[in-house]
N, C-alpha and C positions, 0 to 999 in steps of 0.2 A: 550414506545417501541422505536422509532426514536432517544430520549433521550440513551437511553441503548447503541443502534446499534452505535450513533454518536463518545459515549466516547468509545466504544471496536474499531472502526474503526480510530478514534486517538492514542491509545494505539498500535493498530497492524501496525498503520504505522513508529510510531516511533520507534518501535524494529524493524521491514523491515530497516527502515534507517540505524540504530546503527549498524544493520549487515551486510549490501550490501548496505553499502551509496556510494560502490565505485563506481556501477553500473548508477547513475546518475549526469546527467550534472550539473554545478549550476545553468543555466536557470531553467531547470528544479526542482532541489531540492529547488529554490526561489520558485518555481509556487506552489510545494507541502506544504513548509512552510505558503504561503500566504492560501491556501485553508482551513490547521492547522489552520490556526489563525480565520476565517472564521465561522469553524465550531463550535471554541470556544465559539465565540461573539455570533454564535447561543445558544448556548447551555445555556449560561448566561441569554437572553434574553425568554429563557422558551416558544418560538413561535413553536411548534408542523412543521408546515409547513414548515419554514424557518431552523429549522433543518434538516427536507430531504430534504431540499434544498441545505443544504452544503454538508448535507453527501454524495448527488448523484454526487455532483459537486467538492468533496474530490475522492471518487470512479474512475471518470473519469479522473482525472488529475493523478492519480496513476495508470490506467493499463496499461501504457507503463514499469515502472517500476515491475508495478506484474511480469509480461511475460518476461520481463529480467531476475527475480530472479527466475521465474521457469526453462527457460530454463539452469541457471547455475546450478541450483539445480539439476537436469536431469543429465549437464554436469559429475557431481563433482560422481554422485550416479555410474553412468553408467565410469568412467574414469579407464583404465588399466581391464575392463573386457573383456571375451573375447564373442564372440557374441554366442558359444556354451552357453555356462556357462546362458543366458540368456532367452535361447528357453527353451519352457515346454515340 
């Protein structure tokens, strides 16, 4: 299960990147590379524990960047409407 979650939470951070890599600093996009590499080394080494270990510590280093891409997300959805067109 940890296994699973580790390799979909590497996978969905790397399509986040490819999409909205513009949104991060390189400090940052090193921080999230290194926790990538991290949770590999987990993953390689088949330790149950030490995979949620990265993956929480993969998670954590990427929710500044989540909440960026949602807020543009939001932006981009919500852009040129008008606030009628909105209301139910």
């Amino acid at each position: 299960e940890h296994r699973v979650e580790g390799e979909r939470l590497i996978e969905a951070v790397r399509s986040a990147l490819q999409s909205d890599g513009g949104l991060v600093s390189a400090n940052e996009g090193a921080a999230i590379e290194r926790g990538i590499a991290a949770l590999q080394t987990a993953l390689a080494g088949n330790d149950s524990r030490a995979i949620k270990a990265a993956t929480d510590a993969l998670n954590r280093v990427t929710e500044s960047f989540a909440s960026r891409r949602m807020d543009a997300s939001v932006q981009r959805a919500l852009t040129g409407r008008k606030i009628a067109s909105l209301e139910g």
